[in-house]
N, C-alpha and C positions, 0 to 999 in steps of 0.2 A: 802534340796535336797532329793530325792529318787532317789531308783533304779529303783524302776516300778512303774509309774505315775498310778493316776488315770486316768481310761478311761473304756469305755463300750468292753466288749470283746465277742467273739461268735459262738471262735473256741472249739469245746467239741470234737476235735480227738486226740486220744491217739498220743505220741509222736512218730518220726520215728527215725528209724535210721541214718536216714542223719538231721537231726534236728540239729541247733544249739541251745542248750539248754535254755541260755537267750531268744532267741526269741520265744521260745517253751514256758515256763515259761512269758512271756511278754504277747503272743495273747491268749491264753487258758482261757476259766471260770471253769474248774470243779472246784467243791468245793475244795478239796486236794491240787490243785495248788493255788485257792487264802489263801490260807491259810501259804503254803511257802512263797508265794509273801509277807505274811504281817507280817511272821518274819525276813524275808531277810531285807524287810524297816526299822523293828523295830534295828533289829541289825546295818545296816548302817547307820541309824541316830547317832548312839554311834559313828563311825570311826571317825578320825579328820576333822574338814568340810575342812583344805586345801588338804584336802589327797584323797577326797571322786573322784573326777574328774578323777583323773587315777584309780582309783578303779572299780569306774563304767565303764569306758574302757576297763581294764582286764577284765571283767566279761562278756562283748561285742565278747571277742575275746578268752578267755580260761575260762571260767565257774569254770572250777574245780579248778584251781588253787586257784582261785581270791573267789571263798567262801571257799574253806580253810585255806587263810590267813582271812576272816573277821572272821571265826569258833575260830581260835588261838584265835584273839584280843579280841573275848568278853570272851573266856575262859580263859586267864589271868586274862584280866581285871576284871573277876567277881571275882578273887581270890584275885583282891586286886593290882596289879602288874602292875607298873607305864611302861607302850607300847612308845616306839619311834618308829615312822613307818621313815622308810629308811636311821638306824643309820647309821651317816659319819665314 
């Protein structure tokens, strides 16, 4: 699974302020955003694949939160640091 599918895109305007980020980030080609877009997949591919589902929902719906909790996960986990995503 990904977060941002392959697909042809052909929007090159800068973001607005009323923009939801993900979608901004989803239809855009400039360089610099596919380049977020293909660390965002690369990091998400690491999240747990039962986890990835609501993840990518958050990210649909609160951007910032939801890549700063995948920001955490690969930052433990590259330290080594065994992650339970939503200890009981």
């Amino acid at each position: 699974m990904k977060l941002f599918e392959n697909k042809e895109r052909t929007d090159t305007k800068p973001s607005r302020y009323i923009d939801n980020k993900y979608d901004f980030y989803d239809r855009n080609n400039q360089p610099h955003i596919s380049r977020v877009r293909d660390i965002l997949n690369d990091w998400f591919s690491k999240y747990p694949i039962d986890e990835q589902n609501e993840l990518e929902s958050r990210f649909k719906k609160d951007f910032e939160s939801a890549l700063y909790e995948l920001y955490l996960f690969i930052f433990f986990s590259q330290l080594g640091f065994d992650i339970v995503i939503h200890p009981k």
